[in-house]
C-alpha positions as CSV (number, residue, x, y, z in Angstrom):
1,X,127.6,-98.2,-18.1
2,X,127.7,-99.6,-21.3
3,X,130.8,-102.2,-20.5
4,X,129.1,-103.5,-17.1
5,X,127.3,-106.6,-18.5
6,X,125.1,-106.6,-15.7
7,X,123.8,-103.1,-15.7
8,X,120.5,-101.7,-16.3
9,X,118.6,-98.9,-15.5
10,X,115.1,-98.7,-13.8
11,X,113.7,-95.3,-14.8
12,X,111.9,-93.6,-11.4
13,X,112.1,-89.9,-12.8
14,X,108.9,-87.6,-13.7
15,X,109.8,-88.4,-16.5
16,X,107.5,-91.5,-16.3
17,X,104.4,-89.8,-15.7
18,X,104.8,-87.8,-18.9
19,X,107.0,-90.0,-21.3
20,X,106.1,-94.0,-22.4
21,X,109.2,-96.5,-21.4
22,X,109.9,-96.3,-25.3
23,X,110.2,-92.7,-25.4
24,X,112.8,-92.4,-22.5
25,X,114.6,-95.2,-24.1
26,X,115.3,-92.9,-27.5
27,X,116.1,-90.2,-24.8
28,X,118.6,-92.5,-23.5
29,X,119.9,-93.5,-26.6
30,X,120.5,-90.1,-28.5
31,X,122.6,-89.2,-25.0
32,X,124.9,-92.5,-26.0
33,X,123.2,-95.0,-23.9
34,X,122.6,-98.3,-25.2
35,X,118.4,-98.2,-25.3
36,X,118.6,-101.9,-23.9
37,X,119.8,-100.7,-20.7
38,X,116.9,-99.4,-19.8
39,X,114.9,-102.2,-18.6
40,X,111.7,-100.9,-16.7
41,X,110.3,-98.0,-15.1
42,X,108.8,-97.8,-11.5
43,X,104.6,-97.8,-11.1
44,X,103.0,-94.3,-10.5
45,X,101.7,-95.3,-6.7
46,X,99.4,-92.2,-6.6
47,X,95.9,-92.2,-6.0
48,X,93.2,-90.8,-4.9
49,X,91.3,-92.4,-1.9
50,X,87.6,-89.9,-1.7
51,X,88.8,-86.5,-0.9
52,X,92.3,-88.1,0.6
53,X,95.1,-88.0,-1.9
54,X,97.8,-90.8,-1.6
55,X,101.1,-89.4,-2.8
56,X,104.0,-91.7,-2.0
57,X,107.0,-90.8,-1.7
58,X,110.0,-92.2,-4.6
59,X,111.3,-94.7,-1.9
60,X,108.0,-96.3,-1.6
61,X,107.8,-96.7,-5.7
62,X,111.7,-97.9,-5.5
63,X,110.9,-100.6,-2.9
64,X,108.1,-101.9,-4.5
65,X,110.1,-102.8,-7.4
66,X,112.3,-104.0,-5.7
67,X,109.5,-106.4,-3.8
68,X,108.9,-107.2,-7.3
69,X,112.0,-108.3,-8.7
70,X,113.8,-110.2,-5.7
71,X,116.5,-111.4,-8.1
72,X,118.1,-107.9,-7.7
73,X,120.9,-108.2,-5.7
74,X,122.9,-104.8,-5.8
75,X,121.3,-101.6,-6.9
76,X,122.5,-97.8,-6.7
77,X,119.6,-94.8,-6.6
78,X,120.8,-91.9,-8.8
79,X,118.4,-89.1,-8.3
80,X,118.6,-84.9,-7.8
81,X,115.7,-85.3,-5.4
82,X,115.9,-84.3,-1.5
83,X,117.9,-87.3,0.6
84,X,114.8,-87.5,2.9
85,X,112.7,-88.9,0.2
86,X,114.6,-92.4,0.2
87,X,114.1,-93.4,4.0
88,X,114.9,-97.0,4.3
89,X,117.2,-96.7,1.2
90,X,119.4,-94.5,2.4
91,X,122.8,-96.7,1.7
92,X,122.0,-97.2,-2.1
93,X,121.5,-93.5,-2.6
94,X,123.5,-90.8,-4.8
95,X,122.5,-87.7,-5.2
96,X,122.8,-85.3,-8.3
97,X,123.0,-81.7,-8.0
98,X,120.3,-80.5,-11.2
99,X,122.9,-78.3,-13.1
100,X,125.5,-80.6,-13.1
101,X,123.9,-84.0,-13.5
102,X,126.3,-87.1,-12.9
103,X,129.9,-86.5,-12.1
104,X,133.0,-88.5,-12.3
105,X,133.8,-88.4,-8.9
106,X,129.9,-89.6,-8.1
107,X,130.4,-92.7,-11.2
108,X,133.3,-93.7,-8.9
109,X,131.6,-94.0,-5.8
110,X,128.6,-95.8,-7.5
111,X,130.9,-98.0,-9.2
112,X,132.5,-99.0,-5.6
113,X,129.2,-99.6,-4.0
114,X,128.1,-102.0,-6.4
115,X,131.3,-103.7,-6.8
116,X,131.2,-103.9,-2.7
């Protein structure tokens, strides 16, 4: 990632709820990431409405992003969470398997689909 000049990463994880943007970025970092790659994190969209809880789901908190930066052009969704949580984004999505992380093979693929 770090020799793709125009690659960044937009932190949508749990991590988030739990972690300040500086924080992750020193995760990121000791793992050999360049900490300015990692340029934002998505809002937490959860709220309670009375006794009616709001919980979106990640593609919600991924698209509006997205609605807020429409100078993003090509983007790739890396995430271990079930496929049918990114409805509408289903074509950007590459899902992780938890004990393995992010493989080769799966860099590849991401790779093509934002060269495409």
């Amino acid at each position: 990632m770090d020799t793709a000049a125009d690659t960044f990463v937009v932190i949508t994880s749990s991590w988030r709820y739990h972690h300040k943007l500086s924080e992750i970025k020193e995760f990121f970092h000791q793992a050999g990431i360049s900490p300015g790659r990692i340029l934002d994190i998505t809002s937490d969209l959860r709220r309670d409405e009375g006794q009616i809880r709001h919980d979106p789901g990640r593609n919600e908190e991924i698209q509006a992003w997205l609605d807020q930066h429409p100078e993003v052009e090509k983007f790739a969704i890396i995430d271990d969470v079930d496929f049918d949580q990114m409805e509408g984004l289903e074509e950007h999505f590459f899902q992780t398997q938890f004990e393995e992380g992010l493989t080769l093979d799966q860099s590849l693929k991401i790779i093509n689909h934002l060269n495409s």
